[in-house]
C-alpha positions in Angstrom: 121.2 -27.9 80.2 117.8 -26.5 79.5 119.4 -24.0 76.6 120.8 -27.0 75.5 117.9 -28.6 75.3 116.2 -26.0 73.3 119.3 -25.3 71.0 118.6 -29.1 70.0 115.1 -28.9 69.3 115.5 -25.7 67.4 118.3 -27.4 65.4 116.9 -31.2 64.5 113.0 -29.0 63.7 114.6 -26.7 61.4 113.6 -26.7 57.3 115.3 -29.3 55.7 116.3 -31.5 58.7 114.7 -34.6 59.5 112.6 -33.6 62.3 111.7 -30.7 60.2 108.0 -29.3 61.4 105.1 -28.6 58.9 101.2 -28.4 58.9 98.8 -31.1 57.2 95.1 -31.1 56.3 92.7 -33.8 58.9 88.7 -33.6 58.8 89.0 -29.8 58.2 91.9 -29.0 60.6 95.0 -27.6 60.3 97.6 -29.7 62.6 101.1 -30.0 63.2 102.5 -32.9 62.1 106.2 -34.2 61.7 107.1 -33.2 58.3 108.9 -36.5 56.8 106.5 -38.8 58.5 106.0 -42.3 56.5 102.9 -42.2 55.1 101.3 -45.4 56.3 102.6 -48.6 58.9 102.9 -50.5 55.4 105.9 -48.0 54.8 107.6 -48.3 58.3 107.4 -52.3 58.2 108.8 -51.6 54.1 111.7 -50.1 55.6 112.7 -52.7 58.4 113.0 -55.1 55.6 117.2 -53.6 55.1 117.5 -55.3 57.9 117.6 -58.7 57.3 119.4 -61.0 58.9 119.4 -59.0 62.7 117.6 -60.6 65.4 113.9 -59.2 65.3 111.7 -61.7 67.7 113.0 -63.9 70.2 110.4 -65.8 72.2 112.0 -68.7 75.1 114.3 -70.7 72.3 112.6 -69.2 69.4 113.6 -66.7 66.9 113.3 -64.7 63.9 115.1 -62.5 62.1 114.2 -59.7 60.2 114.2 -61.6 56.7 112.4 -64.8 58.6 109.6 -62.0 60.0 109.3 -60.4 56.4 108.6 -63.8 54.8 105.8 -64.4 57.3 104.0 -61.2 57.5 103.7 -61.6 53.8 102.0 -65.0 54.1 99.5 -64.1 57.0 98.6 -60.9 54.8 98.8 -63.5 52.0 96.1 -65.5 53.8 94.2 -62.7 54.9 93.3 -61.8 51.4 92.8 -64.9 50.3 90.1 -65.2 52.5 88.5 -62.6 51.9 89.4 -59.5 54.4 90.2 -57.0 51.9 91.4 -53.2 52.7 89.5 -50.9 55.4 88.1 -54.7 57.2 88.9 -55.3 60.6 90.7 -58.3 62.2 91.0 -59.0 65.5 93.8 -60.3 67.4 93.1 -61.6 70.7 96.8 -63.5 72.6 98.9 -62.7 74.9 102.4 -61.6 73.9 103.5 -63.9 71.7 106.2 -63.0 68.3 103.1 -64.1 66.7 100.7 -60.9 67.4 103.4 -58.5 66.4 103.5 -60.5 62.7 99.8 -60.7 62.6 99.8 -56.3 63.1 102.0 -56.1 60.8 100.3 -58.1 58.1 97.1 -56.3 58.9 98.1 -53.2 58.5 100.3 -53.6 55.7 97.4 -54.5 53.8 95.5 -51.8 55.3 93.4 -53.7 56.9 92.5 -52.3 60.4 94.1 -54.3 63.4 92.0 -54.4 67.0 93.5 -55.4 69.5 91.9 -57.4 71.9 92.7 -57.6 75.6 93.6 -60.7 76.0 92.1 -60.5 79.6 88.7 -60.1 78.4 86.4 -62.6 80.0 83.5 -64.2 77.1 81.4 -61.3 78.1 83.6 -58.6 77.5 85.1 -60.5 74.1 81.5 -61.0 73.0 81.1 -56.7 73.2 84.3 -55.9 71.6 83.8 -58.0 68.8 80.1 -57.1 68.4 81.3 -53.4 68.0 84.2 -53.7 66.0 82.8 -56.7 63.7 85.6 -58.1 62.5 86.1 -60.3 59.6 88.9 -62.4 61.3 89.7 -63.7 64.4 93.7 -64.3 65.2 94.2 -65.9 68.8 95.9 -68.1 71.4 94.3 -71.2 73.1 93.0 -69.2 76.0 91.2 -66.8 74.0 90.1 -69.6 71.7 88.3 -71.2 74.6 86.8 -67.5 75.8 85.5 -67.3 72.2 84.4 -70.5 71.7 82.0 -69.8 74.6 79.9 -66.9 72.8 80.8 -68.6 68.7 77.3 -68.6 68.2 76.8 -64.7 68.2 79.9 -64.9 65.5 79.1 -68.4 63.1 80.5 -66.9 60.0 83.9 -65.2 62.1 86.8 -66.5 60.1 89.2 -67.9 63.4 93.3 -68.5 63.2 94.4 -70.4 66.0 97.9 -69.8 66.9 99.7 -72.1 69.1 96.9 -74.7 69.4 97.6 -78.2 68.8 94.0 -79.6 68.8 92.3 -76.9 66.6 88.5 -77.0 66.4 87.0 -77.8 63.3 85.6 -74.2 62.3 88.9 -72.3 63.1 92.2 -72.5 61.1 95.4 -73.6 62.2 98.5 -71.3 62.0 100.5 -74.2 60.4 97.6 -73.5 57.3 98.2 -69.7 57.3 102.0 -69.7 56.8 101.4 -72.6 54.0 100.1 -69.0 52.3 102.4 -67.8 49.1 105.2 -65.5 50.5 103.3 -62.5 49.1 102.8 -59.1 50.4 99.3 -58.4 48.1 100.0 -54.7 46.9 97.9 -52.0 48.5 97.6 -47.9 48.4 96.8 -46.8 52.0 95.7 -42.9 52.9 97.7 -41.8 55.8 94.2 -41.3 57.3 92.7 -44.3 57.0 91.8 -46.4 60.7 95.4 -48.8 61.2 93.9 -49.7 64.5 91.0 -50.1 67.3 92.5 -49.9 70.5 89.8 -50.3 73.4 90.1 -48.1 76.2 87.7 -48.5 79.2 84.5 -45.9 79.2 82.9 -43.8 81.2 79.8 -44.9 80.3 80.5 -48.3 81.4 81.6 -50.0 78.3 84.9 -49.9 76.9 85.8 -47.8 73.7 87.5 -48.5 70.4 90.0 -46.0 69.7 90.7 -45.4 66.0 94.2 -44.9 65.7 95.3 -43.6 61.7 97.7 -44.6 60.1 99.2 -41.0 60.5 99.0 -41.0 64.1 101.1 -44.0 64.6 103.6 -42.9 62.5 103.6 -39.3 63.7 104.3 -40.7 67.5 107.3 -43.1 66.2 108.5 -40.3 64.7 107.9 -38.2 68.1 109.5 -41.2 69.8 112.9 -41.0 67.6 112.8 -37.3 68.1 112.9 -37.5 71.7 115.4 -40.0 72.1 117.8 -38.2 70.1 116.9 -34.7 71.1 118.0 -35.2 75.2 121.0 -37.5 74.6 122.1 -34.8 72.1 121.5 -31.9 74.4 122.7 -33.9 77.9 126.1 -34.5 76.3 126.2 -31.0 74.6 125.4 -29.6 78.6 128.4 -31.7 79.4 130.6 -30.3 76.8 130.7 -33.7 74.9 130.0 -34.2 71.4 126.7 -35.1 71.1 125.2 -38.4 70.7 123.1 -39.0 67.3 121.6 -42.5 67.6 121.2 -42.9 63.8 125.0 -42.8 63.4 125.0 -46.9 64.1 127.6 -46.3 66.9 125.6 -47.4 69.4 125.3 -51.0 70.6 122.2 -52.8 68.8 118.5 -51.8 70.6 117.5 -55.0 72.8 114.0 -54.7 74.6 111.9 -56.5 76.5 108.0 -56.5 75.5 106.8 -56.6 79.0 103.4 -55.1 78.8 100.5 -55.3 76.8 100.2 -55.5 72.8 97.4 -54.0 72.9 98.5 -51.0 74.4 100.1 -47.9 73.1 102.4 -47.9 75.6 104.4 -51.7 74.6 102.7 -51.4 70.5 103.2 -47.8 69.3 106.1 -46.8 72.1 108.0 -49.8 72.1 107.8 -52.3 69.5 107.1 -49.7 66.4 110.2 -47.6 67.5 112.5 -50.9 68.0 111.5 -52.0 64.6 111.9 -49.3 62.7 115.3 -49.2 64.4 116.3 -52.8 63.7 116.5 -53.8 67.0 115.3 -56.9 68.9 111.9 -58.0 70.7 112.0 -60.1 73.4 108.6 -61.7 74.3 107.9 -63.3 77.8 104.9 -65.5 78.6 103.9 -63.7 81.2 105.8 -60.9 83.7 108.2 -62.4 86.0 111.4 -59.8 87.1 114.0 -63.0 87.6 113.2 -63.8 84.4 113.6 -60.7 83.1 116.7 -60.2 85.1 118.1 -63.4 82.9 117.0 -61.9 79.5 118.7 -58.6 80.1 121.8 -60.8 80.8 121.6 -63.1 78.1 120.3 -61.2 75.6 122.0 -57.8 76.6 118.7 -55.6 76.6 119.3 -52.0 76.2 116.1 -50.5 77.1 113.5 -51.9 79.5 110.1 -50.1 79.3 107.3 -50.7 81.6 104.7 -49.7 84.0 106.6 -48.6 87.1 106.0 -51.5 89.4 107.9 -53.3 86.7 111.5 -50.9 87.3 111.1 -51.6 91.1 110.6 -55.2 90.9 113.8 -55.5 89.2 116.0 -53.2 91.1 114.7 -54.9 94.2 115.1 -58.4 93.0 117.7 -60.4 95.2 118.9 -61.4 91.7 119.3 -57.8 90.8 122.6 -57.8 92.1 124.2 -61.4 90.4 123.0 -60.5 87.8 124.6 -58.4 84.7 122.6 -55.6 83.4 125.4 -53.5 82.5 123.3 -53.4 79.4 120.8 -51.3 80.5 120.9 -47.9 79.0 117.5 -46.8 80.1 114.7 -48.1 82.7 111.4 -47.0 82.3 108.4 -46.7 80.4 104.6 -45.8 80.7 101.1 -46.0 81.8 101.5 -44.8 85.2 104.0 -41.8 86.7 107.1 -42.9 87.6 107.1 -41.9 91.5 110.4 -39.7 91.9 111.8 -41.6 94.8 112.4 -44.9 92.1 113.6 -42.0 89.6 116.5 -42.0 92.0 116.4 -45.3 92.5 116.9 -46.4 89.2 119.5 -43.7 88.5 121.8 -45.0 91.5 121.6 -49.0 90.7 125.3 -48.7 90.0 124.8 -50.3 86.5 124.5 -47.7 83.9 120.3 -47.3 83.3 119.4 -43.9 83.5 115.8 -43.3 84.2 112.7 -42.2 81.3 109.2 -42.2 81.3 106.8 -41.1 79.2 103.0 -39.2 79.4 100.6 -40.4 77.0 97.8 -42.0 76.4 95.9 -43.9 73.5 93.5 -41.1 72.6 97.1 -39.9 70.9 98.3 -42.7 69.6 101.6 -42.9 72.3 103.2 -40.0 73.9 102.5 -35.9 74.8 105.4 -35.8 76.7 108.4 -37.4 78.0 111.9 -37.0 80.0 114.8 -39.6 80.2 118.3 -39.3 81.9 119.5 -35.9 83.6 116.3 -34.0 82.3 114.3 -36.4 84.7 116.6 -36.9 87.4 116.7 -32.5 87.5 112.8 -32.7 87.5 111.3 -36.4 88.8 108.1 -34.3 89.4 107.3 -33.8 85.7 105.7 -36.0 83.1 108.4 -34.7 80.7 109.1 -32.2 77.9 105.7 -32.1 75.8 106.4 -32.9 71.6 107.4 -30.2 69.4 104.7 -31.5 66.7 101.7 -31.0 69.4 99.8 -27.3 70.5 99.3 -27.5 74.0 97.2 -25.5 76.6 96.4 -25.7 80.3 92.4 -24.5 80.8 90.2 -23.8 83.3 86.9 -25.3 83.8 85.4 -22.5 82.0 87.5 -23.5 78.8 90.0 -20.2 79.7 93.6 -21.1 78.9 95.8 -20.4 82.3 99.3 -19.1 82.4 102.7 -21.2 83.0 102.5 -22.5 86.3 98.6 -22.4 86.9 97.0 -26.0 87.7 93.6 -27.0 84.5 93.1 -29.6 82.2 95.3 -30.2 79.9 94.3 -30.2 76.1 96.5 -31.0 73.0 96.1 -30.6 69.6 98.1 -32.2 66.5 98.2 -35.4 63.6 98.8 -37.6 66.4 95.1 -37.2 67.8 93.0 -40.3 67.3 89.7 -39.9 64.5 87.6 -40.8 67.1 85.7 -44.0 69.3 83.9 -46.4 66.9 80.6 -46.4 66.8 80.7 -43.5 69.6 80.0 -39.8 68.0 78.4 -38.2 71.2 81.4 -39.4 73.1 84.3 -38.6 70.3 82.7 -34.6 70.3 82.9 -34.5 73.6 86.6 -35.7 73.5 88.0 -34.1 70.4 86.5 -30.2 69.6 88.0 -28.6 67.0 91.0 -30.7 67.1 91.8 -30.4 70.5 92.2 -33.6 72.8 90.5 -33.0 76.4 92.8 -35.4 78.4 91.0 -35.1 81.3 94.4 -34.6 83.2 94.7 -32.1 85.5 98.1 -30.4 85.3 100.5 -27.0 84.4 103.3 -26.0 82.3 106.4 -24.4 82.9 108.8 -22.2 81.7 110.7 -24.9 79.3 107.6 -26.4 78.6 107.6 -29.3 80.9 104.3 -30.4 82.1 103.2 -31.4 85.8 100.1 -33.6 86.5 98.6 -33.2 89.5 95.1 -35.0 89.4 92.9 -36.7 86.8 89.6 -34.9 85.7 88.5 -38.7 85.1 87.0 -41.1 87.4 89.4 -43.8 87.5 92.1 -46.0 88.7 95.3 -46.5 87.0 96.5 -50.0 88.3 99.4 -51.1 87.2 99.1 -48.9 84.0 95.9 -50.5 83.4 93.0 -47.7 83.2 90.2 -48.8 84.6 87.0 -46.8 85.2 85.1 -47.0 88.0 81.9 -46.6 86.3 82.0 -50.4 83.7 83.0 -51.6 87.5 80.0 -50.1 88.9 77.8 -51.2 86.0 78.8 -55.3 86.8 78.4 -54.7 90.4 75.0 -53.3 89.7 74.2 -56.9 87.2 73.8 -58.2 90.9 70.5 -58.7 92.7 72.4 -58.6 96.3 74.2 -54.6 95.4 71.9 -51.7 96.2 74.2 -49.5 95.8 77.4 -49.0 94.9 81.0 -47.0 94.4 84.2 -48.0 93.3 87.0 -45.6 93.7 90.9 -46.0 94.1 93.0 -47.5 96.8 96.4 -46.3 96.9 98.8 -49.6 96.5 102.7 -49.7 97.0 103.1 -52.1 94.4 100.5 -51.4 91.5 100.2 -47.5 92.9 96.5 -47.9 92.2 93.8 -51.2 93.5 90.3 -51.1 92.9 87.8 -50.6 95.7 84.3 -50.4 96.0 81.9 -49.6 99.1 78.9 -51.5 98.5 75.5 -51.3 100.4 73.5 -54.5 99.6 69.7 -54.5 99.0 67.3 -55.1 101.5 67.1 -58.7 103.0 70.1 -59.8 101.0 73.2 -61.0 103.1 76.6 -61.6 100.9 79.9 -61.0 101.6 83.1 -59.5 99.8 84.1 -63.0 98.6 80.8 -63.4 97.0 81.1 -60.0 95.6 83.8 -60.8 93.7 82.8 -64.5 92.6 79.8 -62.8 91.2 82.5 -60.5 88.9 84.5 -63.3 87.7 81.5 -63.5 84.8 81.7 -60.0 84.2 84.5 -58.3 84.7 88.5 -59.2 84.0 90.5 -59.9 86.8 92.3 -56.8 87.1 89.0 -54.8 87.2 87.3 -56.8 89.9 87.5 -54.8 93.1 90.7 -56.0 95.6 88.9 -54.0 98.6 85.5 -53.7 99.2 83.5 -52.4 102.1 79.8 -54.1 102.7 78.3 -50.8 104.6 75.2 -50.8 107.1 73.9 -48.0 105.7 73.4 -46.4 102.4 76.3 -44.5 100.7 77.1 -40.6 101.4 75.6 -38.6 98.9 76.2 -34.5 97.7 73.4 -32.1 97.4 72.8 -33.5 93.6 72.2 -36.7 95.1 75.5 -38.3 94.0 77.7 -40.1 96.1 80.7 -37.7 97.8 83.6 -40.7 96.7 86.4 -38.8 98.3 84.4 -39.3 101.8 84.5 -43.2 101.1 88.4 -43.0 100.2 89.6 -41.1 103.1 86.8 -42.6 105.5 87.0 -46.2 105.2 90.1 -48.1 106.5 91.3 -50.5 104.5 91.8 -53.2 107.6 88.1 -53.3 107.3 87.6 -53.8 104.0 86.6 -58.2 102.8 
């Protein structure tokens, strides 16, 4: 099935077809790029438009369809100018995953305007950084975030503040109810496929997160990568099968459903998910927050086709006790990002019984979505690989004297193409050491084979990946540090059944000082999010091992300590 699946990217690559490969021009590199990529996000949210009357955004008993969604994208970009944020501005959206933050992207960027998107589990602290580097000229957010802001409003007096779903709005923000009063007009805008569409923070190694600016070309090179790959392994799987193969753009498959059940301000639920649904004229389904039963009844009522998610996510379902009652004969594919799907739920997943087949996805946001990926009997054949890497990417495996390695030989992994980020904001020294010459440094440790598959074995980076959540251990270790009663400090990843990674730290507390794991963690409420805050950590009775360079040997604390012992 492997010359299959080659015959297929050969054929859907080739001059004049739609995937057809060519080269394009970025800050004095020559990269490859999907030939008949749309030019900006204004143009793919243009295009969704022939859609109409389909269900686009379903939130509890709410919905919108496509028409209802064009209407009011056109008045929150309406309202956007008329306030004052004009092309290349930023505006921040801060909420959880309400229909709400996908209009307010789409507004933003159709005016080219540059959307960042906030984590919406920012505490004040970390808000109060991510707006003081991206300085926004709006604000768009929920009540929760409303409060966090409100907290630090006096480092922002002249931030222009939406509230959406607020009933009691504050006097210097704006309610939403004001916003869609806004003439139904999209203001009229020429965007460079260059230009910044989006900051996308992505936790630091220097202790602070950074803003990721994603072009407009990038995003629309990875939808493009997205809709290759989707109909590049269906096509090939029912070609090894001797079937006539599948082309998803025929119409005669069932409508795409999905469920947006990570983050919008991730790649992984934004660029991956909802851009590709759209574009497809399928349906969103927002939840308030993750919950598997209810996502078991949503895949029932609303026949979802495609779930995608961290991995914890895929097992909760399929272990649900509702799994069983309920139907999901809907299901196509179960999946997703943000972590490896571990190759004993790739089996899992393929024998449910219900008809999901298995995908996942390697990526990250330094590329605006995916490198790689691998769905239905190309990752059942290989549940060890991170999937076939995109035909409009150069790839190359080094070693750690910058020496490309042959197939099957272990180094970082490095990729170059138009779906590369520009850069961090505000971050050159840390953007050069990224990005040199054009080439990504992942900072994944992995090998290629023969068909071009890729295999990560390690990370080159110091970090957990919790639940698809990166976070470094260093911006942990700097809060810990903020405390009087830590001497020293390292934070390192525990391996977790359900979130494959937790956050650990083994802390030796300065002199005189007596505090326990409890207060540890009390004392990172202020500074950190939730999911950073450490779930184990070790108070030692001596200082912590170091190396000959003075630097403390991690892997000694990981192996050593027993997690019965840690507060």
């Amino acid at each position: 099935m492997y010359a299959e699946l080659k015959n297929v990217f050969d054929t859907l690559t080739a001059p004049g077809q739609m995937f057809e490969l060519g080269q394009v021009e970025v800050a004095g590199q020559t990269l490859k790029a999907w030939k008949n990529t749309p030019n900006s996000l204004r143009d793919v949210w243009a295009l969704s438009a022939g859609h109409a009357d389909k269900d686009y955004l379903v939130y509890q008993d709410e919905r919108w369809t496509y028409a209802e969604a064009q209407e009011q994208v056109a008045r929150i970009a309406r309202w956007l100018t008329d306030n004052g944020v004009g092309q290349h501005d930023r505006v921040a959206i801060a909420m959880r995953n309400y229909p709400e933050w996908m209009l307010s992207y789409w507004a933003v960027t159709a005016i080219g305007a540059v959307a960042v998107g906030m984590n919406a589990w920012w505490v004040a602290e970390e808000m109060k950084y991510g707006l003081s580097d991206s300085t926004p000229k709006a604000l768009i957010c929920d009540r929760e975030r409303l409060e966090r802001f409100s907290e630090i409003r006096g480092e922002f007096p002249d931030m222009l503040v939406a509230a959406v779903r607020v009933d009691d709005v504050p006097d210097w923000a704006r309610p939403w109810s004001e916003v869609l009063a806004s003439a139904a007009e999209l203001p009229e805008v020429a965007i460079d496929a260059d230009d910044d569409a989006c900051i996308f923070y992505t936790s630091g190694t220097t202790g602070f997160p950074k803003g990721a600016q994603l072009t407009h070309r990038g995003c629309c090179n990875n939808l493009m990568s997205l809709m290759f790959i989707n109909m590049a392994q269906a096509m090939a799987a029912a070609a090894a099968k001797g079937e006539e193969g599948a082309n998803p753009l025929d119409g005669g498959a069932p409508p795409i459903a999905a469920i947006v059940a990570t983050p919008l301000f991730h790649v992984t639920a934004n660029n991956c998910l909802a851009q590709t649904v759209t574009i497809a004229g399928g349906k969103l389904v927002h939840m308030y927050k993750w919950d598997a039963g209810e996502a078991l009844r949503i895949i029932e009522e609303e026949k979802v086709t495609t779930f995608t998610g961290v991995p914890v996510m895929s097992r909760e379902l399929i272990n649900h006790p509702d799994f069983d009652t309920r139907d999901t004969s809907s299901l196509q594919a179960m999946g997703g990002g943000g972590a490896a799907v571990q190759p004993d739920l790739v089996e899992k997943i393929d024998k449910a019984g219900k008809g999901a087949r298995p995908s996942q996805g390697y990526g990250m946001t330094e590329v605006c979505g995916i490198i790689s990926a691998s769905a239905g009997d190309y990752f059942v054949d290989r549940p060890n690989s991170a999937g076939i890497v995109m035909p409009n990417f150069e790839i190359k495996i080094i070693d750690s004297e910058g020496n490309s390695l042959p197939l099957g030989e272990a180094g970082e992994v490095c990729v170059r193409g138009a779906q590369v980020i520009k850069g961090y904001l505000n971050r050159p020294e840390a953007t050069a050491e990224t990005i040199v010459e054009g080439w990504l440094y992942t900072g994944d440790i992995g090998y290629l084979d023969e068909d071009n598959f890729v295999y990560l074995v390690d990370r080159a980076k110091d970090m957990v990946l919790r639940g698809g959540e990166n976070v470094y251990c260093s911006e942990v270790e700097t809060a810990l540090y903020k405390s009087e009663a830590v001497a020293e400090c390292a934070v390192f990843a525990v391996p977790d059944e359900r979130l494959g990674e937790e956050v650990g730290a083994a802390i030796f507390l300065a002199e005189g000082v007596h505090a326990s794991a409890d207060d540890i963690r009390e004392f990172c409420k202020s500074n950190l999010a939730a999911f950073k805050t450490p779930r184990y950590i070790w108070i030692l009775d001596a200082p912590l091992p170091r190396n000959a360079s003075g630097k403390f040997v991690k892997k000694e604390l990981q192996q050593g300590l027993d997690i019965a012992d840690a507060g």
